[in-house]
N, C-alpha and C positions, 0 to 999 in steps of 0.2 A: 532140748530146751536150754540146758547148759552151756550150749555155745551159741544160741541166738540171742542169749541174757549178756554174753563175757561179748559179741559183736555189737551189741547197744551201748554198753558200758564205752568201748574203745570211742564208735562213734561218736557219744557223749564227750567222752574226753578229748578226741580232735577240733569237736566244736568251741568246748570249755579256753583250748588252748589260744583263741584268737580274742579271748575277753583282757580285760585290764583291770579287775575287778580282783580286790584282793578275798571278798569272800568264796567267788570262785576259785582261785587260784586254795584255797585252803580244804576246799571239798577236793579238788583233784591229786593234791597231793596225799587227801586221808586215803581214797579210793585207789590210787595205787599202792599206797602204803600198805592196805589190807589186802588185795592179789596178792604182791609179792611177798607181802609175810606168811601165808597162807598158805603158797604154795612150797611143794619140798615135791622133791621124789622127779622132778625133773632134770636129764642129765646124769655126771657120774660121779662129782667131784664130792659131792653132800654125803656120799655113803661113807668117805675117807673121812670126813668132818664127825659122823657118826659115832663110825669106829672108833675114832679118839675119844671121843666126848664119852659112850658107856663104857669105857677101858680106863677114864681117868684117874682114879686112885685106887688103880689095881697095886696092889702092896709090892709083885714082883717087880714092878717096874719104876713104881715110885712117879712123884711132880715131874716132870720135865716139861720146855715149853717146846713144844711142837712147831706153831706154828707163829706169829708175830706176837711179842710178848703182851700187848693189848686182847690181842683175842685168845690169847691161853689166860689170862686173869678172868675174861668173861667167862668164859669154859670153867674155869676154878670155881668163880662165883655162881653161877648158873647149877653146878653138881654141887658145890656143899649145900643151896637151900634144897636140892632132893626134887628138882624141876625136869622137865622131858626137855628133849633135845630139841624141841620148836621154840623155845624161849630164847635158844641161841638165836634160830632166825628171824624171831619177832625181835630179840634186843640188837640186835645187827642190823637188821633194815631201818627200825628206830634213830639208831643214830646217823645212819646215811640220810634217810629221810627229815631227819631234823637240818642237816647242813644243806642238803638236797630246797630244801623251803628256804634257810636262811640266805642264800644267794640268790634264788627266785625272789625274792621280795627286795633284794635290793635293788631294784629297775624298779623305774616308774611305769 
């Protein structure tokens, strides 16, 4: 049922893509926004993103930025409010998806 629900949706959004409509264009962009935030565990790179993120203020090793100083501050800020490591990928896809819409909308 799960993947005749995720092949409507796609469909949907193939059709969605030839509108001009910017209330459309704002439902399409919420709808992939929540797939892709949603999803985790696919692929191999997210368990290295993991590991860092429950390891991050481990005392032996101390702050260091790992990975782009942007996303080790999210990483920072994300562990000190005591948040799970999906908030990375929700506040991550969040701000792609926010630039992701603000270039979409600049065409007529």
């Amino acid at each position: 049922m799960g993947q005749l629900l995720y092949v409507a949706i796609l469909f949907l959004l193939l059709i969605a893509s030839f509108s001009t409509s910017r209330n459309i264009l704002k439902l399409s962009v919420t709808i992939c926004f929540v797939f892709s935030s949603s999803a985790m565990g696919f692929g191999y790179d997210w368990l290295n993103y993991k590991l860092v993120f429950d390891n991050f203020f481990n005392k032996t090793v101390g702050f260091s930025i790992v990975y782009e100083p942007a996303f080790s501050l999210l990483m920072y800020i994300i562990s000190a409010l005591s948040l799970s490591f999906q908030w990375i990928i929700i506040a991550s896809h969040s701000i792609c998806f926010f630039f992701i819409y603000r270039y979409a909308t600049c065409f007529k």
